[in-house]
N, C-alpha and C positions, 0 to 999 in steps of 0.2 A: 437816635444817635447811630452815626453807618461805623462800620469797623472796616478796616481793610487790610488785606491779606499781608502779610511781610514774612521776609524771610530773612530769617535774624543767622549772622553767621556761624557755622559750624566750629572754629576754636572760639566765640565769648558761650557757644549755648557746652560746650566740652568743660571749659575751664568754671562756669556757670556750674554745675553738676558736681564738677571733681570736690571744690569747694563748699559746697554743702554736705556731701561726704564727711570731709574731713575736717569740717567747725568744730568739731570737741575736740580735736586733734590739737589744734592750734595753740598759740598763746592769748590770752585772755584779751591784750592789744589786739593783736593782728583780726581775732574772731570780730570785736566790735567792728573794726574798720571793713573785715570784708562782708560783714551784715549789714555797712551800710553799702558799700558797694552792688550786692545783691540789692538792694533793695532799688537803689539810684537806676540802677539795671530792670528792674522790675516794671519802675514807674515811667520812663524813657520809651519803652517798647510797649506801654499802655497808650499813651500820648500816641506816639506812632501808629499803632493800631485804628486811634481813634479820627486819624488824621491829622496829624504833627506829623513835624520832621522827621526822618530818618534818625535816629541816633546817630551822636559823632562815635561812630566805634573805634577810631584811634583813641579818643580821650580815655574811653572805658579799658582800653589795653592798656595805653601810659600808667594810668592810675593803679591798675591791678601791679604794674611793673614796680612801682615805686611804693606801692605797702609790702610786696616781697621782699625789695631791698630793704628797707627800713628794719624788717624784721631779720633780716642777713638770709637771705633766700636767693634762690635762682630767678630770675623770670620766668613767670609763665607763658610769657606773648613773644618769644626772641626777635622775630621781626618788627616790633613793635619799639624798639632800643634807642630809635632816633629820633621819637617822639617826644 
């Protein structure tokens, strides 16, 4: 199996990080959801590595965008709003 280099961007690998932080922080909702996000995240940039696609990293900001709101939060991606 070949791997190949990538370079995953700097606000999902920040926001990536911030979030695991602060998983016991959270609400019990929001932890599951952004455990599966990590995770969807995890497996995405394994594929990628291995020779898949790129990630859609708009998708993974949208998403992030819309379990913050759901949970009455800021967004963590603000550019990411129109997605």
């Amino acid at each position: 199996m070949s791997t190949t280099t990538v370079t995953i961007p700097g606000d999902i690998v920040d926001v990536y990080h911030e979030l695991g932080w602060m998983l016991s922080d959270l609400t019990d909702v929001m932890a599951e959801e952004v455990k599966d996000w990590r995770g969807e995240l995890r497996q995405a940039i394994r594929d990628w590595k291995a020779g898949g696609a790129e990630p859609d990293w708009g998708s993974f900001r949208g998403w992030m965008n819309d379990i913050c709101r759901d949970d009455g939060m800021p967004s963590l991606f603000p550019d990411a709003n129109g997605i």
